[in-house]
C-alpha positions in Angstrom: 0.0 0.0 0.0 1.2 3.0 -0.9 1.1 6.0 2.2 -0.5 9.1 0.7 -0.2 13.0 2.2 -3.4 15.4 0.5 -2.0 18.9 -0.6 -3.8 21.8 -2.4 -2.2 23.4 -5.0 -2.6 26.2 -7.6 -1.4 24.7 -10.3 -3.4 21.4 -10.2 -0.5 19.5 -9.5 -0.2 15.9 -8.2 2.7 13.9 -6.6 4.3 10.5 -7.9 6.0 8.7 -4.2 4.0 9.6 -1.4 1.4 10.8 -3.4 -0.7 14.0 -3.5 -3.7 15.2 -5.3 -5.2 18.9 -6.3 -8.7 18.6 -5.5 -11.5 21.1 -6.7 -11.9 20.9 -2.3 -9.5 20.4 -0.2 -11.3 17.6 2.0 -13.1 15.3 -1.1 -14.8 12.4 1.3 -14.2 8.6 -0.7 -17.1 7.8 -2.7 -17.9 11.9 -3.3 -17.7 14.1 -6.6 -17.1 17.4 -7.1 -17.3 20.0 -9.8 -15.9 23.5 -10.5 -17.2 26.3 -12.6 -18.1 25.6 -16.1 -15.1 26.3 -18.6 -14.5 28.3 -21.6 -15.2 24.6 -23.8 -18.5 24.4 -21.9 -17.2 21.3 -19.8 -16.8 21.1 -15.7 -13.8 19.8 -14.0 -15.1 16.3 -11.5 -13.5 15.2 -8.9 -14.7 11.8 -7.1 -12.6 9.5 -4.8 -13.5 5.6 -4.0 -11.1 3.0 -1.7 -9.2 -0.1 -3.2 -5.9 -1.3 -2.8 -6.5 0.1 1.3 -5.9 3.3 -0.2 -8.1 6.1 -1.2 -7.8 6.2 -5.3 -8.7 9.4 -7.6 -10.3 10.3 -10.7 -10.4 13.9 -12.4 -11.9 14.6 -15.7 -13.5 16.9 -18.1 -17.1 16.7 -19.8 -20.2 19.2 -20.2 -22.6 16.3 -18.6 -22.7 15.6 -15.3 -24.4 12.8 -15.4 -21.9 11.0 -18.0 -18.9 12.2 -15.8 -20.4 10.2 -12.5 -20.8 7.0 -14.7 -18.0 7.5 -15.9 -15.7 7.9 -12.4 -17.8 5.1 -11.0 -17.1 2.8 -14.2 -13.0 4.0 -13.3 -13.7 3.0 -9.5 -15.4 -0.6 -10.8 -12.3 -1.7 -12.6 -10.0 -0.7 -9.5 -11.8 -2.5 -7.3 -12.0 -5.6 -9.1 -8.3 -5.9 -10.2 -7.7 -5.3 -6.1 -10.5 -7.9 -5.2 -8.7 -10.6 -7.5 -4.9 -10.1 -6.8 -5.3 -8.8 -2.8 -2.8 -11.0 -1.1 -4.7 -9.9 2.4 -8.6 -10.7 1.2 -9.2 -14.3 1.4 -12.0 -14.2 -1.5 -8.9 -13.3 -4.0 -7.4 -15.8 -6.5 -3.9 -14.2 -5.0 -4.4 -15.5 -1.7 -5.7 -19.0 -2.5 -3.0 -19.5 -5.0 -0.4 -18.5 -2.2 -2.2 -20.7 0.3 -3.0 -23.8 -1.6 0.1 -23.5 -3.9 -2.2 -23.8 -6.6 -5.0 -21.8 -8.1 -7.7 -24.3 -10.7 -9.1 -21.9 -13.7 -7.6 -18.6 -13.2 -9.3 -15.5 -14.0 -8.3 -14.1 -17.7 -7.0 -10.7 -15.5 -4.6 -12.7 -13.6 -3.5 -14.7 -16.5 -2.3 -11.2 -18.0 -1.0 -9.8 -14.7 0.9 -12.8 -14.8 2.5 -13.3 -18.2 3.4 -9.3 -18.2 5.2 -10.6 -14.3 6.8 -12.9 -16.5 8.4 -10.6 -19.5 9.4 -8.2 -16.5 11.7 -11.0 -15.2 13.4 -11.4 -17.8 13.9 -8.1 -19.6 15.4 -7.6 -15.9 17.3 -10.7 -15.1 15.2 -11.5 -12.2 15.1 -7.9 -10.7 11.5 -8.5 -11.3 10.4 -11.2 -9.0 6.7 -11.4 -7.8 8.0 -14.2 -6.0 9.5 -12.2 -3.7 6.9 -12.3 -0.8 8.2 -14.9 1.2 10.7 -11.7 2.3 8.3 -9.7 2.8 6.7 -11.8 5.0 9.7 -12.5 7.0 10.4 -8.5 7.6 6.8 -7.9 8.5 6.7 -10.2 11.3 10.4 -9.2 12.3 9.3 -5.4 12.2 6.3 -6.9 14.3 9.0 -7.6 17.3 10.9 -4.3 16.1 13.6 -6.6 14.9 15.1 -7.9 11.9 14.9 -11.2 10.2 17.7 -13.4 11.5 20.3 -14.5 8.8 19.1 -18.0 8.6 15.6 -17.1 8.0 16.5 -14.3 5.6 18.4 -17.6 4.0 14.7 -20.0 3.9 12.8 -17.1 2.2 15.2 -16.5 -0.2 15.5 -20.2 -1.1 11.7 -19.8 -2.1 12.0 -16.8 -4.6 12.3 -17.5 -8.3 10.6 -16.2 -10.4 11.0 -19.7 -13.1 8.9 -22.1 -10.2 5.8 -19.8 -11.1 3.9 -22.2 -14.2 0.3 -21.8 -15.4 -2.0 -22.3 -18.2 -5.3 -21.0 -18.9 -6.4 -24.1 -16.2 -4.0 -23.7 -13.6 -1.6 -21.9 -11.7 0.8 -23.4 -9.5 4.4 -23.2 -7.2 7.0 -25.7 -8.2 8.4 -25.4 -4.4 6.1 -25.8 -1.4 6.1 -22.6 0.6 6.0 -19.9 -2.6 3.9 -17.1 -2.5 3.6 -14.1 -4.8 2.6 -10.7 -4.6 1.1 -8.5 -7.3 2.1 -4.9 -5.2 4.6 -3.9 -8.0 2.2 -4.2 -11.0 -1.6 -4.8 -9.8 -2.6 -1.0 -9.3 -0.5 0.4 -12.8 -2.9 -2.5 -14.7 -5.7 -1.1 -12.4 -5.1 2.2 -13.9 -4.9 1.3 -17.2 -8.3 -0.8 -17.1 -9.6 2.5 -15.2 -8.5 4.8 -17.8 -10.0 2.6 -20.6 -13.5 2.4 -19.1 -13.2 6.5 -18.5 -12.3 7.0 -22.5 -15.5 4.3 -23.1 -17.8 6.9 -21.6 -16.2 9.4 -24.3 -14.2 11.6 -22.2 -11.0 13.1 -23.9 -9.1 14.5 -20.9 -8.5 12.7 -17.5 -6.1 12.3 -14.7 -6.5 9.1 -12.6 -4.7 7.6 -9.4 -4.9 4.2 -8.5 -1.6 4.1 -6.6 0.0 4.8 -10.2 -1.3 7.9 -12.1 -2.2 7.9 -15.9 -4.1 10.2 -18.1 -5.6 11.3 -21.3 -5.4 14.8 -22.9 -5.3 18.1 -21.1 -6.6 19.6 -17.8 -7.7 22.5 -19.6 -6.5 23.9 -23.6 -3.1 24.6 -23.3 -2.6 23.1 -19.7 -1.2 19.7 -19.2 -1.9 17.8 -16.2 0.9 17.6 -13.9 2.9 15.4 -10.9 5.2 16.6 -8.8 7.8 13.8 -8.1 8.4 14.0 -4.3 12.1 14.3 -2.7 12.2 10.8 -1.1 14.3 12.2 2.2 11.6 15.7 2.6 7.5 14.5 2.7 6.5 17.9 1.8 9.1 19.2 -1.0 9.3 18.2 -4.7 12.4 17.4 -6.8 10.7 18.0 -10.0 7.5 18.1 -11.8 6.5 16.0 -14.7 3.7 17.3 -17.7 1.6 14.2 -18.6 1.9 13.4 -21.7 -0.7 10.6 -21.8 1.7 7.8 -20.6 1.5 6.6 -17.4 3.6 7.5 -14.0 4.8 5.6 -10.8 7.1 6.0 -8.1 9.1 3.2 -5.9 10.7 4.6 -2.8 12.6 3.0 0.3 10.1 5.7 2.3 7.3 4.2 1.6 7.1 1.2 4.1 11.0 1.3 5.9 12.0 -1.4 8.5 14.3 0.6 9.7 15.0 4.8 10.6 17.8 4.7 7.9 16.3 2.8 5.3 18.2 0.5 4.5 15.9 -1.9 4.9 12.7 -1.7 3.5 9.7 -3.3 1.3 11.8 -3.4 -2.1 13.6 -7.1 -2.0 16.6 -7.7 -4.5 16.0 -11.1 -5.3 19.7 -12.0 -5.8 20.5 -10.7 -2.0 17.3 -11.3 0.0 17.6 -7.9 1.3 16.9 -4.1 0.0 19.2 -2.6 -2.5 21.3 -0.2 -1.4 21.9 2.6 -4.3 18.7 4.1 -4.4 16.1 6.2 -2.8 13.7 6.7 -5.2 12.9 5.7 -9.0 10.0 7.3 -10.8 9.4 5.9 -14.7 7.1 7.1 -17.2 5.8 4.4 -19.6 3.5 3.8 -22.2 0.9 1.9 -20.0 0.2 1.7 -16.2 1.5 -2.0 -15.7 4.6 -1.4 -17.5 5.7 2.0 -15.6 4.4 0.0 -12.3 6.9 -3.2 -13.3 9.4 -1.3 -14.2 10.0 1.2 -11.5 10.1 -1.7 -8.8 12.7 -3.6 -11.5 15.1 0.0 -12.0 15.0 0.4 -8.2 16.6 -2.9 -7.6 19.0 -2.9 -10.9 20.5 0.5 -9.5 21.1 3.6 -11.6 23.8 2.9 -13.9 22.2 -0.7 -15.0 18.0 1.1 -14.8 19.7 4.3 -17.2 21.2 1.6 -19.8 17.8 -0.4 -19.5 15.6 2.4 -20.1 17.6 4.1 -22.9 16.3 0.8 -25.0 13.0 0.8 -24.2 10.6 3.0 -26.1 9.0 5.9 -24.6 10.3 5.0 -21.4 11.7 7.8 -19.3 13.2 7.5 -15.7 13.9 10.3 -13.1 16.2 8.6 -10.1 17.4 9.5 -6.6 20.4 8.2 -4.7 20.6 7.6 -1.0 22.6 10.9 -0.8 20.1 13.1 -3.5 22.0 12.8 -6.8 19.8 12.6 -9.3 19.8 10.8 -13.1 17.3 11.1 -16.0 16.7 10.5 -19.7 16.4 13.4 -21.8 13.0 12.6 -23.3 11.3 13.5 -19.4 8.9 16.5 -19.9 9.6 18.4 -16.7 7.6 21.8 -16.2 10.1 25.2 -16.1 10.6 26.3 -13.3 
């Protein structure tokens, strides 16, 4: 889950990392909508909030009908909420959870299957960076942090032992662990597909210009003619200051940082596993990508964090209309040239 602060700001900014939002109010209840004044085009500006993923998630767009704008923020909220009913690894009615309690999962839904294969291409465009296999670590941190400790070495060792990402097989019938004691976890690439299903069933409803937040922001078009929508990338060591800010340019936006769930005051340790060590990598603080879809900028910006900077720069200089904006431990920062950063 990703930990969110709510700011107000004038230039309908957002953040990527410990996310922010620009709403029309400043206190938007889950589950409400709000408009503004009509614009110059005729259309209103709607705001509504909803819950999945144990998080509050967002939706701002532009039409001239009310009506069509509800159905279409409640459509958004619809496909959230059913990508984070089926891959939860906490609710015991999701396919996540039985597969990671039985071992093995009999006809798995079609989403899954997807979530699954696009897991799979992750791992190895990354050489195993990418490991949803990874939450037998997690596990063993959680209950350590639990006792304010650490994992001992040797059970750091046994969780390890289970991660790989190759003992994960299924077909359209089944899914199943090649080693007892497996257990995945869709964190790193469940809400990016979330937003891109969300943003579909927004553009199905006809609207043109949206911002949407699901954990991982995407959008469509413009906040208004001649203004893009726009993040603010947070600085991963100060909660309330911004290292940069990003115009959407209808690809999609997320943010892995060590801040976001830390074992320990220094974070070094934290909720991003290296699959090679069994612990957190140590280069980075932060790794923001923009990517053509939701899933992919989600995938990847776990993957980059764990690769480190020199080896996540090389990577995304091949990859098409990927861009990266990383921050070290200490506050150096890299990029790629094609990142559309608003003048200061």
């Amino acid at each position: 889950m990703r930990r969110r602060t709510f700011i107000s700001a004038s230039v309908g900014s957002a953040a990527a990392g410990l996310a922010g939002w620009e709403f029309i109010q400043s206190s938007t209840k889950a589950g409400s909508l709000t408009r503004s004044d009509e614009l110059a085009s005729g259309q209103r500006l709607y705001a509504g909030a909803g819950l999945a993923f144990g998080t509050t998630i967002k939706v701002k767009l532009l039409h001239k009908d009310q009506r069509q704008a509800e159905l279409a923020i409640q459509d958004a909220f619809h496909e959230a909420k059913k990508i984070d009913t089926l891959m939860s690894i906490h609710s015991e009615n999701s396919q996540v959870f039985r597969l990671n309690r039985d071992g093995r999962l009999q006809k798995p839904d079609p989403h899954l299957l997807l979530v699954l294969e696009q897991a799979r291409r992750l791992s190895a465009l990354t050489d195993g960076a990418f490991d949803i296999t990874v939450q037998p670590l997690w596990s063993k941190f959680n209950q350590a942090a639990a006792r304010h400790s650490l994992p001992s070495s040797e059970e750091r060792l046994n969780a390890r032992s289970l991660v790989n990402w190759k003992n994960l097989r299924f077909t359209q019938d089944q899914v199943s662990f090649q080693q007892s004691g497996m257990a995945i976890t869709l964190n790193g690439i469940a809400q990016g597909y979330a937003a891109d299903l969300a943003l579909s069933a927004v553009r199905a409803r006809g609207v043109e210009h949206a911002l949407l937040d699901t954990g991982e922001f995407i959008s469509s078009g413009t906040r208004t003619p001649g203004r893009d929508w726009v993040l603010g990338v947070q600085d991963p060591r100060h909660t309330d200051e911004y290292k940069t800010a990003l115009q959407m340019d209808g690809r999609s936006v997320a943010t892995s940082g060590d801040y976001e769930t830390a074992f320990t005051p220094d974070f070094v340790h934290h909720h991003i596993f290296d699959p090679a060590t069994g612990d957190s990598p140590l280069e980075l603080a932060s790794v923001t990508v923009v990517a053509p879809t939701g899933l992919l900028a989600d995938g990847l910006s776990t993957a980059l964090f764990v690769m480190g900077p020199d080896k996540a720069m090389a990577l995304a200089a091949q990859l098409d209309r990927v861009d990266v904006f990383l921050v070290d431990k200490k506050g150096k920062v890299w990029k790629t040239t094609g990142l559309r950063e608003l003048s200061a």
